[in-house]
Every structure is written in C-alpha cells, then in structure tokens.
N, C-alpha and C positions, 0 to 999 in steps of 0.2 A: 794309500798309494805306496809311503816308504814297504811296507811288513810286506806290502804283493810283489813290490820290485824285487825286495830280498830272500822271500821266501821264509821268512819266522815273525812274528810280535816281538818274542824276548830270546837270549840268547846270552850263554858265557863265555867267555872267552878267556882263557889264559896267555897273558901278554909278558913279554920282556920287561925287567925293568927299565923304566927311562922312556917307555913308549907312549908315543902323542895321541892327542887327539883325532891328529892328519894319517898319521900311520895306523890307526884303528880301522880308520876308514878304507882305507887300502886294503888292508886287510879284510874286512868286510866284501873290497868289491862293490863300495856302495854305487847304486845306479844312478843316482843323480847328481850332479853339477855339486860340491860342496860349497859351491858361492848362495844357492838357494834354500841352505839349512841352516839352523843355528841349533847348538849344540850344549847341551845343560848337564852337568855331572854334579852329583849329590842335592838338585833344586837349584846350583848358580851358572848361568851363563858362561859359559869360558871363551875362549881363542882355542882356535884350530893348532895352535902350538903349546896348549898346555899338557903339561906331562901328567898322566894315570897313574893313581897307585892302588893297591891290591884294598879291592871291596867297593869302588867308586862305583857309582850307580849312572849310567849314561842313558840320558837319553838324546833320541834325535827328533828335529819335529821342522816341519817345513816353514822358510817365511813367506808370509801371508802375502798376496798379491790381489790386483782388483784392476778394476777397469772401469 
C-alpha cells in the first residue's frame, strides 16, 4: 500500500545535512498520516525527529491495526 501511494519500492535521496526523519517525509510527499507509520533507519526504530546522515538505510512500514 505505502510503494503504490508513492509510486517506487526503493529510492535515494540526496538530503541536506541536519535533515529529519519528518522532513524526509515531506519531502517524499508521503501519502499517509505519519501518525500510522513507524519508521526504522539502519534495523532501529527511531522518532520522527531523529536526524539522517549520509548512507542510513530507511525504511518505512505501516502499524499494525485490527479489529
């Protein structure tokens, strides 16, 4: 569902130094709510305000919901 809202699987990005996890996403353009993702750079969980640096490996992955 993220890869079809955004239109790729994987993608690079050359970023500013100093730039967030929040600002990536903006950047991106992500299509859904960032309250509904949680967001892992290099295998560790992070905050939406942790800062990137050159070679991090980001992923994004939806949380889980049910009913």
């Amino acid at each position: 569902m993220i890869a079809s809202g955004l239109g790729y699987k994987e993608k690079e990005f050359e970023l500013k130094e100093g730039t967030t996890i929040k600002e990536l996403l903006e950047i991106m353009k992500f299509p859904i709510k960032t309250e509904w993702i949680v967001v892992s750079v290099n295998g560790r969980v992070k905050d939406k305000s942790s800062i990137l640096i050159d070679n991090d490996e980001v992923l994004i992955l939806p949380v889980g919901g049910g009913g």
